[in-house]
C-alpha positions, -999 to 999 in steps of 0.1 A, spaced: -137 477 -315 -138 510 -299 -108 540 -291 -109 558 -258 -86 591 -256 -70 604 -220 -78 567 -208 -56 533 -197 -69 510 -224 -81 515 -258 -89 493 -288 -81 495 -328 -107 470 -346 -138 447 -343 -143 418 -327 -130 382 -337 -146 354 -352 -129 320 -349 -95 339 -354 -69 363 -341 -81 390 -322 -82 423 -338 -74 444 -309 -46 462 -291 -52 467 -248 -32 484 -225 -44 466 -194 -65 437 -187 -95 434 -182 -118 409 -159 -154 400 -161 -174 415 -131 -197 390 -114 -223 414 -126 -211 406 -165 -212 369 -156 -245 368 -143 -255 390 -171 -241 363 -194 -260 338 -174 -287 349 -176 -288 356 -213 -274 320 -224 -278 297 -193 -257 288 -162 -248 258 -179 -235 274 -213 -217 295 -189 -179 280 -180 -159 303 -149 -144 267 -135 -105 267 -143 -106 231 -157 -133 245 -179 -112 277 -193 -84 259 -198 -94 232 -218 -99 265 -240 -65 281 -236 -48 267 -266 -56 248 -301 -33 235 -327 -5 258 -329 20 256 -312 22 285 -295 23 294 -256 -17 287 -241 -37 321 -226 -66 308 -207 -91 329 -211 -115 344 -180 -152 333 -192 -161 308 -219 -195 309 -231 -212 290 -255 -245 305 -271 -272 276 -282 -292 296 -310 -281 336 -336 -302 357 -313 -281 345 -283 -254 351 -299 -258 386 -309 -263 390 -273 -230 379 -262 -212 395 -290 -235 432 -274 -223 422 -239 -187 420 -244 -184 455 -262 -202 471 -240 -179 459 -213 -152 459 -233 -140 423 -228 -119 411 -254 -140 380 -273 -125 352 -296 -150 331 -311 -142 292 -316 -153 263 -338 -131 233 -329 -97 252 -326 -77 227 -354 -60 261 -368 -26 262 -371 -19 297 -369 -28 302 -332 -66 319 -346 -83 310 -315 -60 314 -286 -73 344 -265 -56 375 -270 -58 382 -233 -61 359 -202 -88 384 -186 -104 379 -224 -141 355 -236 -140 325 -250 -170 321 -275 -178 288 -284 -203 283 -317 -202 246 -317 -240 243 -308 -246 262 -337 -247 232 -361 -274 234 -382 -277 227 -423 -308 255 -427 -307 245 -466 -290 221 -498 -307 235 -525 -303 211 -556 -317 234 -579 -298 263 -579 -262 242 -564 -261 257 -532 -263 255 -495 -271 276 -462 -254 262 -430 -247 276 -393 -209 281 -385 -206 252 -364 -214 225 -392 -190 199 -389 -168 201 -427 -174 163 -433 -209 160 -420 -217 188 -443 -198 168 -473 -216 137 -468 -250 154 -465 -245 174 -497 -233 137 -512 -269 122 -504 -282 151 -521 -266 137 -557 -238 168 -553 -203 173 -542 -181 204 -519 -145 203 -531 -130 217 -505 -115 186 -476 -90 199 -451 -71 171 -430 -90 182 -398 -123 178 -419 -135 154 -393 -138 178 -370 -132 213 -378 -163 238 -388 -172 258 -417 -174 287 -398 -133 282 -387 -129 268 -427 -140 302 -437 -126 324 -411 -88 305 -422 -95 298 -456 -88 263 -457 -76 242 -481 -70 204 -487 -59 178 -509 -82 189 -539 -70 222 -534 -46 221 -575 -79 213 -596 -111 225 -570 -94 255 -548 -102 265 -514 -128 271 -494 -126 313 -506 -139 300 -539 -169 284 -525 -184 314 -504 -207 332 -521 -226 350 -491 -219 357 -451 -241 370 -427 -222 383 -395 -229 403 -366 -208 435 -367 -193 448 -331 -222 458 -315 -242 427 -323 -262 442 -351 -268 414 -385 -247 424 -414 -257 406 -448 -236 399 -478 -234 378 -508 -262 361 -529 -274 327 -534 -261 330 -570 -230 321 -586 -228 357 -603 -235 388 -577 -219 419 -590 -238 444 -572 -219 465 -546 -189 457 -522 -177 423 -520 -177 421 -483 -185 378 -484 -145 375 -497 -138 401 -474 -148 378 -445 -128 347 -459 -95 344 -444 -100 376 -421 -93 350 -393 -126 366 -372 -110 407 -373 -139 418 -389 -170 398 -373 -190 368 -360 -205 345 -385 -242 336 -382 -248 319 -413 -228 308 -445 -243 305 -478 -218 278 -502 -215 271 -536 -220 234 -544 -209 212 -578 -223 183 -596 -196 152 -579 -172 137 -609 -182 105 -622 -150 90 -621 -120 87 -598 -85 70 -601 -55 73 -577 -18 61 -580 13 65 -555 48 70 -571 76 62 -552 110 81 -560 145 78 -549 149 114 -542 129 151 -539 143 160 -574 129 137 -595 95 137 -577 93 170 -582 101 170 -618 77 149 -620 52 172 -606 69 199 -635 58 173 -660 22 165 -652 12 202 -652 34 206 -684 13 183 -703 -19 200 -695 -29 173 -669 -47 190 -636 -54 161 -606 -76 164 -580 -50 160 -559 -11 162 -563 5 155 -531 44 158 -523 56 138 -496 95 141 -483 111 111 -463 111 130 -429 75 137 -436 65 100 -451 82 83 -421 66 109 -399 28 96 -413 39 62 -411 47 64 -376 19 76 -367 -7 66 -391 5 31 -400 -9 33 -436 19 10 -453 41 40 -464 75 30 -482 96 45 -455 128 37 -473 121 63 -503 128 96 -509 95 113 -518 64 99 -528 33 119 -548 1 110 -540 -20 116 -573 -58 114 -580 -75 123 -611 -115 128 -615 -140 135 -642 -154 118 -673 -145 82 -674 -128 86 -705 -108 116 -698 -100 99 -663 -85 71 -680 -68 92 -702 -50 115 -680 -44 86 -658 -26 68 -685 -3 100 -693 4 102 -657 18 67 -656 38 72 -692 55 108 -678 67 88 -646 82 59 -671 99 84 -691 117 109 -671 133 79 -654 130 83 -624 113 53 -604 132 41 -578 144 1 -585 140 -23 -571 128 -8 -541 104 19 -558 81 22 -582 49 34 -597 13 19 -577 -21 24 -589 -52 16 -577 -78 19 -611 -108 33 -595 -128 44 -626 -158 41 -607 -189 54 -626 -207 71 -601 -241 87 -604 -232 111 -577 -224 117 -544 -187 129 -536 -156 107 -545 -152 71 -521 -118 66 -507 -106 29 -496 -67 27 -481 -50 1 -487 -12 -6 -484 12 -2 -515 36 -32 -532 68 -22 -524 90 -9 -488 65 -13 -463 35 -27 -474 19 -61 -501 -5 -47 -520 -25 -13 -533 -14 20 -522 -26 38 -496 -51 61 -505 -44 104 -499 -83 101 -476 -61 75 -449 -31 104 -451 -60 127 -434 -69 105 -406 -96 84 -424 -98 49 -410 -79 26 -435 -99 -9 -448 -74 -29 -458 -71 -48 -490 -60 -77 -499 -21 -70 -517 -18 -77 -556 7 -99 -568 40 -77 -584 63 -85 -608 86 -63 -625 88 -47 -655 106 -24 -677 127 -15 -643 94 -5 -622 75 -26 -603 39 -33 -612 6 -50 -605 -17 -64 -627 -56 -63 -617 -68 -92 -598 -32 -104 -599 -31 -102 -638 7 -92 -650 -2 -57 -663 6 -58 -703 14 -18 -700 44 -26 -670 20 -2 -651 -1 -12 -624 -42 -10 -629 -58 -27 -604 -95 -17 -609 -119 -14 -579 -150 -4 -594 -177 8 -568 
């Protein structure tokens, strides 16, 4: 932020943005009533928090790591605001985190010092642009992920990129941690969706990067610079993301296994043969009775590892790659019986657009009657529950048939067409 020579406290760094502070103090330092009327008077009293209830509702966020609460939480309602705060605490040289909805793991927005701001962007909420055209988007940094989602699926497009907490965390945090999510093997992360950032450097003054277009090769890459900086290198004011055309075609299966080994040969096997899900989820027992526990989604908590598999695209290459998926789990072996098996829900739902649906169900087998549970439930969707498929066994697995058909392959393929 700023170095001070011959003096008690210096600082290596810029500012934060929804992440770890980048900044090194020798002593703390507390907001005058001066700087908090200043603040006041540049945002409002009421976007203005000083009450200890207030600060410490801000001291801590998904890590688990010790809480610092911070002196002053602000919360600017519109950029120009903003700038102003972000001016205000370097010229008093208050040490500022800026904060979406704090679901990091990593400890990004605890406050590096208890005399230290608070900055909250959550106001900040505004989709400024979908452009169908040219496949991308403009939002504020305090877009809620899935609200964004669903208003780029009205639009006839998709954006990959679904991190559990998508419910509730922002863009602006997605970007500042990189997120991932379940689509994370075949889409990526959020890095690969970023193709401009406008930021406000340490003394408040706009910085612009990127282009609206897919191919910018002009001059430093200082967009990707921003991703996963975790806020060391400035405040986000606006995001411009890549969007996709949504697959037109979705199918998900559950396998059950007896132990980590074989699910993970498994996992060997699918990317052997060239296949490359959506989503390819490992689940261990600790971590499948953990879910269950808390979730309730019908998990087999008897087995040893589960994958939780989608594959998306073309109908034909869908069913396809859905059908070598099931063949690879009959021939390495290794389905747990009579306990296990391999579950599929068929979901080749043609789709005109619109990003993939997800319906939870609970799987035939320990645990549950009927369809698995889908990998959207596993992220704190709300399940719907479906009615359970009839099972019979089958060349040692067991199986469901659609509509409670006995399946002719042994595999199960109950289709839900949307």
């Amino acid at each position: 932020m700023r170095a001070r020579e011959g003096g008690a406290r210096f600082f290596l760094g810029p500012i934060i943005s929804f992440g770890k502070p980048g900044l090194i103090q020798a002593e703390r330092i507390m907001p005058s009533k001066n700087v908090i009327r200043a603040f006041q008077d540049l945002l409002g009293r009421e976007n203005v928090y000083t009450e200890a209830a207030d600060r410490h509702a801000y001291s801590f966020d998904s890590a688990v790591l010790e809480p610092v609460v911070p002196e002053l939480v602000v919360q600017p309602r519109d950029t120009e605001s903003l700038a102003g705060a972000v001016r205000l605490c370097n010229e008093n040289d208050l040490p500022l985190t800026v904060r979406g909805a704090g679901t990091n793991l990593s400890g990004g927005t605890l406050p590096s010092e208890e005399k230290g701001v608070v900055l909250l962007i959550n106001a900040l909420d505004r989709i400024l642009e979908i452009n169908t055209e040219d496949l991308y988007a403009r939002v504020e940094p305090g877009v809620i992920t899935s609200h964004f989602a669903r208003a780029v699926a009205e639009k006839g497009l998709f954006y990959p990129p679904d991190p559990g907490s998508q419910n509730i965390s922002t863009l602006g945090g997605n970007v500042a941690e990189n997120a991932g999510g379940l689509r994370g093997l075949k889409y990526g992360v959020t890095k690969d969706y970023v193709l401009g950032v406008d930021f406000f450097d340490v003394n408040g003054e706009l910085i612009k990067t990127g282009a609206r277009t897919v191919k910018c090769a002009t001059g430093l890459n200082l967009a990707q610079l921003m991703v996963g900086s975790e806020g060391t290198l400035g405040v986000f004011k606006e995001i411009v993301l890549k969007l996709v055309p949504p697959p037109a075609a979705q199918q998900a299966m559950l396998a059950v296994f007896d132990s980590v080994d074989r699910a993970s040969e498994t996992v060997s096997a699918i990317i052997a043969d060239k296949i490359l899900p959506c989503t390819l989820e490992f689940l261990d027992n600790f971590t499948i009775r953990a879910v269950e526990s808390f979730r309730g989604a019908g998990l087999p908590t008897e087995a040893g590892a589960l994958l939780l598999i989608e594959v998306d695209g073309h109908p034909a290459q869908v069913e396809e790659d859905a059908r070598r998926i099931r063949e690879i789990c009959e021939e390495t072996g290794q389905l747990h019986h009579p306990r296990g098996g391999i579950l599929s829900r068929g979901r080749s739902s043609h789709r005109g657009g619109g990003a993939p649906a997800h319906r939870g169900g609970r799987p035939s087998g320990p645990g549950g009657g009927g369809r698995p549970p889908d990998p959207g439930n596993l992220r704190g969707k709300r399940s719907h529950r479906a009615q359970g498929l009839p099972v019979r066994r089958g060349k040692g697995i067991r199986v469901a048939g659609p509509q409670g058909r006995p399946s002719r392959t042994g595999q199960a393929q109950a289709d839900d067409r949307a």
